[in-house]
VEXVOTOR-772722 format. One record per residue (C-alpha): residue in one letter; y, x, z. Coordinates in steps of 0.2 Angstrom, whole numbers. Example, Ala and Ser with C-alpha at 12.3 -4.5 7.8 and 13.67 -1.06 7.14 Angstrom:
% residues 2
SITE   r      py      px      pz
SITE   A     -22      62      39
SITE   S      -5      68      36
END
This chain:
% residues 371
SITE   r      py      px      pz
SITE   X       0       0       0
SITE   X      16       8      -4
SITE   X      30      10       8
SITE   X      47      -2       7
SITE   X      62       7       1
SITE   X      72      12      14
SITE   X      91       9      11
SITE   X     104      -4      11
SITE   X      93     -17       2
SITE   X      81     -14      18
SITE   X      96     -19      31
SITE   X     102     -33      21
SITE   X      86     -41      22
SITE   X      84     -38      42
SITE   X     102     -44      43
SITE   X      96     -61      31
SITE   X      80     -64      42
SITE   X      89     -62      58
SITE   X      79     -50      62
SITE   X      86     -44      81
SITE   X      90     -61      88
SITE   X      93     -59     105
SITE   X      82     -72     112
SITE   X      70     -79      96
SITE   X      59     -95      99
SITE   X      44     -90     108
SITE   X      31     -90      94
SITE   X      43     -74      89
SITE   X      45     -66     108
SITE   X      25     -65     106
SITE   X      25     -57      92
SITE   X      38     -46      96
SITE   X      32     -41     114
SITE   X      33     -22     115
SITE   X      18     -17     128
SITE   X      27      -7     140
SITE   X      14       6     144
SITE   X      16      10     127
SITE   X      34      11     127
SITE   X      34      25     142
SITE   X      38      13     157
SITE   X      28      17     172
SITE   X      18       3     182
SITE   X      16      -9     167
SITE   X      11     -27     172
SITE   X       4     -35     157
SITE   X     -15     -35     161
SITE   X     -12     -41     182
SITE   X      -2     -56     171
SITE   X     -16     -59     161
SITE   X     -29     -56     176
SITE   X     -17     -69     186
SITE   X     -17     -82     172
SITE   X     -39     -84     172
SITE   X     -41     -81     189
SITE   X     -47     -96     200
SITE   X     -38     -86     217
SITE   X     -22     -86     211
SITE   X     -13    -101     208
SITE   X       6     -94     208
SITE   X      14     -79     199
SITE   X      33     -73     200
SITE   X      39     -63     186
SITE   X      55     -53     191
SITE   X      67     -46     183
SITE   X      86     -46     177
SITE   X      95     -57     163
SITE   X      87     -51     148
SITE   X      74     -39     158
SITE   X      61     -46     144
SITE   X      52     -61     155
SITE   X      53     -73     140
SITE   X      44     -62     128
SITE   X      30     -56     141
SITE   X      26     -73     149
SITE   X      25     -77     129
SITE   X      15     -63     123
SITE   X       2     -66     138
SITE   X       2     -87     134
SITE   X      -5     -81     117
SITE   X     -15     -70     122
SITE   X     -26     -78     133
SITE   X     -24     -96     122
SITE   X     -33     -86     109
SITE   X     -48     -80     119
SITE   X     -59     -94     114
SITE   X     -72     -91     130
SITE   X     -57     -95     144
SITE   X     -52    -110     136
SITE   X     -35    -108     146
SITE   X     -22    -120     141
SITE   X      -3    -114     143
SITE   X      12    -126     143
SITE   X      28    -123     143
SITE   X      42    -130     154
SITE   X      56    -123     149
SITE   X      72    -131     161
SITE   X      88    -120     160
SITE   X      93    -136     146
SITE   X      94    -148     159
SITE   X     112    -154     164
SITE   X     105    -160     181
SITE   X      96    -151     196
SITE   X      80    -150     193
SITE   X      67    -157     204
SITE   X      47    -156     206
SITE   X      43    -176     199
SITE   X      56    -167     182
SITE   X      45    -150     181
SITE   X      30    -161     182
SITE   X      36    -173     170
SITE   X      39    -156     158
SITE   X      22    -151     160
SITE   X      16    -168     152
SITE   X      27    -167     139
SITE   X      21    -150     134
SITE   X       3    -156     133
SITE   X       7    -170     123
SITE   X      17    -156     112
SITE   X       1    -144     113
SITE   X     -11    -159     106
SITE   X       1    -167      94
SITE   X      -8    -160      80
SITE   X     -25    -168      88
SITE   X     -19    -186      90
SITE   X     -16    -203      80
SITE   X      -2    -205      76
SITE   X      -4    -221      87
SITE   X      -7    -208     100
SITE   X       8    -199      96
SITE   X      18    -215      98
SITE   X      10    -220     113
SITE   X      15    -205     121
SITE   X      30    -204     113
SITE   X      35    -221     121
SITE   X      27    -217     137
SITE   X      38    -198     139
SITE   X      52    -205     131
SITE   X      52    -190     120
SITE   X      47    -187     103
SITE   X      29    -180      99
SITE   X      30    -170      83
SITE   X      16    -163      72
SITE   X      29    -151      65
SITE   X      25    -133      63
SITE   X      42    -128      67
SITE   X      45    -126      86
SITE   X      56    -137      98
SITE   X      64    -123     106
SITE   X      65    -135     121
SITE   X      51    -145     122
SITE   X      35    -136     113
SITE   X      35    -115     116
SITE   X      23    -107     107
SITE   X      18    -111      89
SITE   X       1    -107      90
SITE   X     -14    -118      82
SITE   X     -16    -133      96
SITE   X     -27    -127     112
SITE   X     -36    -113     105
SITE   X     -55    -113     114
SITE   X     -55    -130     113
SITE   X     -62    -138      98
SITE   X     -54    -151      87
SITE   X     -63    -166      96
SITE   X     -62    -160     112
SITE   X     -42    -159     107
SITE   X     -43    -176     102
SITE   X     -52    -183     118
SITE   X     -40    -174     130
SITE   X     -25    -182     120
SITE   X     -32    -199     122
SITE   X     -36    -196     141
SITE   X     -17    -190     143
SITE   X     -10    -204     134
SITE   X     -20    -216     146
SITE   X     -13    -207     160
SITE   X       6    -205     156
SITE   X       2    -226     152
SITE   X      -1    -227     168
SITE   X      11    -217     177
SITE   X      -2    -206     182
SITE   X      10    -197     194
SITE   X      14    -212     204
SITE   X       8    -203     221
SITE   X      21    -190     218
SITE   X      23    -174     211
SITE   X      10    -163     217
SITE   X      -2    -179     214
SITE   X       3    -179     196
SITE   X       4    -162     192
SITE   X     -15    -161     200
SITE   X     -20    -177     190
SITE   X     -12    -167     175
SITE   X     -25    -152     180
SITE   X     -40    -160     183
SITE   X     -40    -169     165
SITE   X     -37    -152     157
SITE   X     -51    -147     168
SITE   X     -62    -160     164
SITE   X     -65    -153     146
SITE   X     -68    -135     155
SITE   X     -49    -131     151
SITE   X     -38    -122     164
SITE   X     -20    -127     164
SITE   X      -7    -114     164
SITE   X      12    -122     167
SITE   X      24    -109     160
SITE   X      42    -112     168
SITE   X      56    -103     160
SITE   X      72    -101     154
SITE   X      81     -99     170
SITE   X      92     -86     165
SITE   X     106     -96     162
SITE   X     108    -101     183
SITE   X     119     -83     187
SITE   X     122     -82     205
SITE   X     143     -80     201
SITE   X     143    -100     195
SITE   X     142    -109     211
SITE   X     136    -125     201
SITE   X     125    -115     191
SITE   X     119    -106     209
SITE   X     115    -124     216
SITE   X     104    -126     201
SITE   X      95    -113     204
SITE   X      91    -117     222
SITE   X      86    -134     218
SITE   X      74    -126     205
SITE   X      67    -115     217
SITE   X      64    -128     231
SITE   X      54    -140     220
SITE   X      44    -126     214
SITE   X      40    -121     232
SITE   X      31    -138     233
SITE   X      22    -136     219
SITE   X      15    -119     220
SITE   X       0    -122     231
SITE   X      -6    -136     217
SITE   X     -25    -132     216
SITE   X     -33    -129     197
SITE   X     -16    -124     190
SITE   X      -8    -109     189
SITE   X       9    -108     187
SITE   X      22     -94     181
SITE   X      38     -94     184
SITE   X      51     -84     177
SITE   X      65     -76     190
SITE   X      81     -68     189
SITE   X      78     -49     200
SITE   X      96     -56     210
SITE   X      91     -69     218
SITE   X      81     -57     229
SITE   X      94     -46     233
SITE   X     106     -54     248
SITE   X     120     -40     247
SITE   X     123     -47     230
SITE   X     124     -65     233
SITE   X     144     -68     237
SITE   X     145     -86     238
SITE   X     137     -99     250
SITE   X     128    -108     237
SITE   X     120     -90     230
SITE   X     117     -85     246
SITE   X     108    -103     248
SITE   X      99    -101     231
SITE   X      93     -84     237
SITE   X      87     -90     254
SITE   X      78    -104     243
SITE   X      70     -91     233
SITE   X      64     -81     244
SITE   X      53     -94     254
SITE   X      46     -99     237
SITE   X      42     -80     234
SITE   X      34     -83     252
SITE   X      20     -94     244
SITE   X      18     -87     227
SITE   X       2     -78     226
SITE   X       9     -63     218
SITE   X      23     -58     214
SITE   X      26     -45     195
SITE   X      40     -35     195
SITE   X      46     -31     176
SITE   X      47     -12     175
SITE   X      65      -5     168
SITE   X      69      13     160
SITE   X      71      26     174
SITE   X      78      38     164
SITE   X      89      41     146
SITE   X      71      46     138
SITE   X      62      30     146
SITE   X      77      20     140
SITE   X      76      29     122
SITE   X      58      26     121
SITE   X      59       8     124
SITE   X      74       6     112
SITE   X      63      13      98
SITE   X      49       3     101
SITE   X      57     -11     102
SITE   X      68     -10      84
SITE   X      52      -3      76
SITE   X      42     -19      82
SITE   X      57     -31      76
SITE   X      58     -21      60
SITE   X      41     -23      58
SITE   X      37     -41      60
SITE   X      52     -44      48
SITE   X      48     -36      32
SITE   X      28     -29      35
SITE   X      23     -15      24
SITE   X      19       1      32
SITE   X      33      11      40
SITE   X      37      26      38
SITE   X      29      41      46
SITE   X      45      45      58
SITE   X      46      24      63
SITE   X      57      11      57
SITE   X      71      14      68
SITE   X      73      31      64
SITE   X      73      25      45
SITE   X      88      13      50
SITE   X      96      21      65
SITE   X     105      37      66
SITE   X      98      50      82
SITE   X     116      47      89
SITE   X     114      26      87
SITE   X      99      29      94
SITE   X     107      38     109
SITE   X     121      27     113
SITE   X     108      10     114
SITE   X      97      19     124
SITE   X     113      21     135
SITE   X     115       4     133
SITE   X     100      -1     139
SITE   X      98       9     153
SITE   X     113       2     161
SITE   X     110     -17     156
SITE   X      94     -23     149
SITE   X      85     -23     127
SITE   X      95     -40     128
SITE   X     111     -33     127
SITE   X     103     -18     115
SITE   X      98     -33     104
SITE   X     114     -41     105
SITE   X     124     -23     101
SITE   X     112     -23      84
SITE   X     114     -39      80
SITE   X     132     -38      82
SITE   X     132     -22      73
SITE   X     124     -29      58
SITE   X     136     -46      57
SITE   X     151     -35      59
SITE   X     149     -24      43
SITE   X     151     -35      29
SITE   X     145     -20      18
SITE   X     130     -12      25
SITE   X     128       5      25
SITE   X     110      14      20
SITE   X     109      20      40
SITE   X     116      14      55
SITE   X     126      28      64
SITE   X     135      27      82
SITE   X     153      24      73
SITE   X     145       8      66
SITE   X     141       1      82
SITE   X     156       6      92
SITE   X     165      -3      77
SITE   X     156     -18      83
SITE   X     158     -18      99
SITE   X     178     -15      98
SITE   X     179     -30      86
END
């Protein structure tokens, strides 16, 4: 297979398939997932997530770590992962809740995970089905291979390890269910209800819950939020035959950082749900310049890569599109804020220059960042 060109056609394309989005639909963030052993970060957490997720001891994970720390794309990367090991039959829904204008509760988390099974089994159901439940959540069951950024997650091929029929029986058991208001005996009742049909057809449900980066601890309303959040999933954690993941801001544990009441509140909140989680994974960050440089490259050579496929070149892609110096200055970038704001710099960089050049050097990005 011969290699792509590199030069300016090659950025045009990346810059026309958006191809460093900050924060791309899940289905992306799986795909783009940089393992972090390999990207030279010490103490990497991947496999004790995966472990956590079919394990019958643990029914509560944390994942820590800042705003744009990489939680998205690990819990995604890790909901594929084990959705496509046919032997665990493990069933991941996502609840995604930083969308909601109003505090969220555990009856409104337990509510998201239904939603997202129906979501997951669309493809599986009538379309009777599909309206039933449609009419039932209130929301709008689509068969649609592009995802609903906030109601489906992953767009993966419906339950992998679980055969089309069994698919279909499971949707027509959840749309009895979600009929009958199969949570009237409250939150934990229903979310349990929820697990135990999944586990009738020798499924494991997994309840994904993120998106909480948009609760920052300096927005008192916002800080309130995330206190509600984390009180209704204390109540929830415990639930037996699930096991739930939830995403966390690396703040929230940190009281010297907390300067208003309803921060301080939120942490306090936080940490008696950290207090009942079963474990609790702490998202490595680069230690060092080098670390940071190492995770900066893999990261644009994966993005790169899932963009335009062929075989890369034999000193990467982002040596083929970056200058050593643009190199340099994101890896400065990222080791004092997070890839988030690498991407953001790239992306930024890219939009900027109406004309792109056939390599992108330091000057271009400082450009971009002074515009």
């Amino acid at each position: 297979m011969r290699s792509r060109p590199v030069n300016a056609d090659l950025l045009k394309d990346l810059r026309e398939r958006t191809a460093f989005k900050p924060k791309p639909p899940n289905y992306e963030l799986a795909l783009a997932h940089v393992p972090l052993g390999e990207a030279g970060l010490k103490d990497p957490v991947e496999q004790r997530l995966l472990d956590a997720m079919v394990s019958e001891d643990e029914s509560s994970v944390l994942v820590v770590a800042p705003p744009g720390g990489g939680k998205s794309s690990l819990l995604a990367w890790s909901a594929a992962e084990v959705a496509a090991d046919k032997e665990r039959r493990v069933v991941p829904v996502y609840v995604p809740v930083g969308h909601h204008a109003v505090r969220i509760d555990a009856s409104l988390v337990v509510r998201g995970v239904a939603e997202g099974l129906a979501q997951r089994l669309a493809s599986d159901l009538k379309s009777r089905e599909r309206d039933m439940l449609a009419k039932s959540l209130a929301i709008s069951v689509t068969t649609s291979k592009r995802p609903a950024r906030l109601r489906a997650g992953l767009k993966l091929p419906p339950l992998h390890g679980l055969t089309a029929d069994v698919a279909i029986e499971l949707g027509h058991d959840l749309t009895v269910l979600a009929q009958a208001g199969g949570w009237q005996g409250g939150p934990h009742s229903g979310l349990t209800a929820l697990a135990d049909l999944t586990r009738a057809y020798e499924g494991h449900l997994v309840v994904i819950v993120e998106d909480t980066d948009i609760w920052s601890a300096g927005d008192p309303d916002m800080a309130g939020r995330a206190g509600a959040f984390f009180s209704a999933m204390r109540s929830l954690v415990a639930c037996p035959d699930v096991t739930t993941l939830v995403a966390v801001q690396s703040h929230w544990g940190e009281p010297d950082s907390l300067a208003s009441s309803q921060s301080r509140n939120a942490g306090a909140a936080y940490r008696e749900l950290r207090s009942r989680a079963s474990r609790v994974l702490v998202i490595p960050t680069p230690a060092s310049e080098q670390q940071a440089h190492g995770l900066v490259c893999s990261v644009l050579d994966r993005r790169i890569q899932i963009t335009v496929g062929g075989r890369a070149p034999s000193s990467g892609w982002s040596s083929a599109v970056f200058s050593e110096d643009a190199l340099e200055l994101l890896a400065k970038r990222c080791l004092k804020g997070t890839v988030r704001q690498v991407l953001t710099d790239v992306r930024d960089t890219f939009d900027h220059h109406e004309t792109l050049p056939d390599l992108i050097t330091r000057d271009d990005i400082i450009e971009a960042m002074d515009a």
